[in-house]
N, C-alpha and C positions, 0 to 999 in steps of 0.2 A: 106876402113875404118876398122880398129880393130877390132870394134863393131860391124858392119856386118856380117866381118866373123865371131864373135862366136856366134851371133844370126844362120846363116846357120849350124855353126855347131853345135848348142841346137837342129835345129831341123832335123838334121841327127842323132842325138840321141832319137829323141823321141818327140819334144818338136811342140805344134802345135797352141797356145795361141798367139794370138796377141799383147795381156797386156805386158806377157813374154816376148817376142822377144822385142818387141819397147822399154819397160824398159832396158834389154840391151843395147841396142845401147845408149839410152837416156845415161846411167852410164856412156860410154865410152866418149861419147861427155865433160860430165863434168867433169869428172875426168881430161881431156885435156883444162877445162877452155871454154868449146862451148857451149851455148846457142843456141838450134839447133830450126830453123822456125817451124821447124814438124819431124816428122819419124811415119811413117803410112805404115800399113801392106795394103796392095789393093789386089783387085782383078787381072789378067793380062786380060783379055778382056775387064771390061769397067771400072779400074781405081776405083772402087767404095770401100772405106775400108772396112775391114772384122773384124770381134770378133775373128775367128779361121780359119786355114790353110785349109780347107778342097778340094781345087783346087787351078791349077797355080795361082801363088799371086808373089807380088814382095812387096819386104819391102824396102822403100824410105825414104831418108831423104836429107835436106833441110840446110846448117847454114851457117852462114856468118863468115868468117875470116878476121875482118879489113875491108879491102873494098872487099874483094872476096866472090862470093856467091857459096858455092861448095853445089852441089848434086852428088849422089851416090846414085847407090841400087842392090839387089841384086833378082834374081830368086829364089822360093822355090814352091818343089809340094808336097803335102802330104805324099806319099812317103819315105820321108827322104832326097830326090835327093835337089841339088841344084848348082845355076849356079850364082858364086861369078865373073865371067867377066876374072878371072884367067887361066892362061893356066900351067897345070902342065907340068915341064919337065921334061924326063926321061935320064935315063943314056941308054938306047937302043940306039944302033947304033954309041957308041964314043966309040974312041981309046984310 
């Protein structure tokens, strides 16, 4: 999701606000026409949401497309560090 990743990367910048992040994504959703179930910053050990980043969290969300229900979320730790599910590829090792 769009939206995710520029919420990961607000808070590779800097950015640690729950409000923040989740309105992001929220924007991306609708601007795409998605009325999303939730998008909720959490905890990563017991799921419970959080106001601000301050440990492993993952930011989740929820929306239906037609008859499809798609979730997505991504990893984020204080830090700045975060794990959007992508594998970056590099040009090492090609001819």
């Amino acid at each position: 999701s769009a939206g995710l990743f520029e919420a990961a990367a607000a808070v590779e910048a800097g950015e640690r606000s729950a409000a923040v992040l989740e309105r992001t994504v929220r924007r991306h959703l609708s601007d795409a026409g998605i009325e999303p179930e939730y998008v909720t910053l959490a905890d990563a050990v017991d799921a419970v949401p959080v106001d601000v980043l301050e440990r492993e969290s993952f930011l989740a969300l929820a929306a239906r497309v037609g008859p499809v229900r798609l979730i997505d979320n991504v990893f984020l730790w204080p830090d700045g560090s975060t794990d959007t599910g992508v594998i970056q590829q590099s040009d090492h090792g090609r001819s």
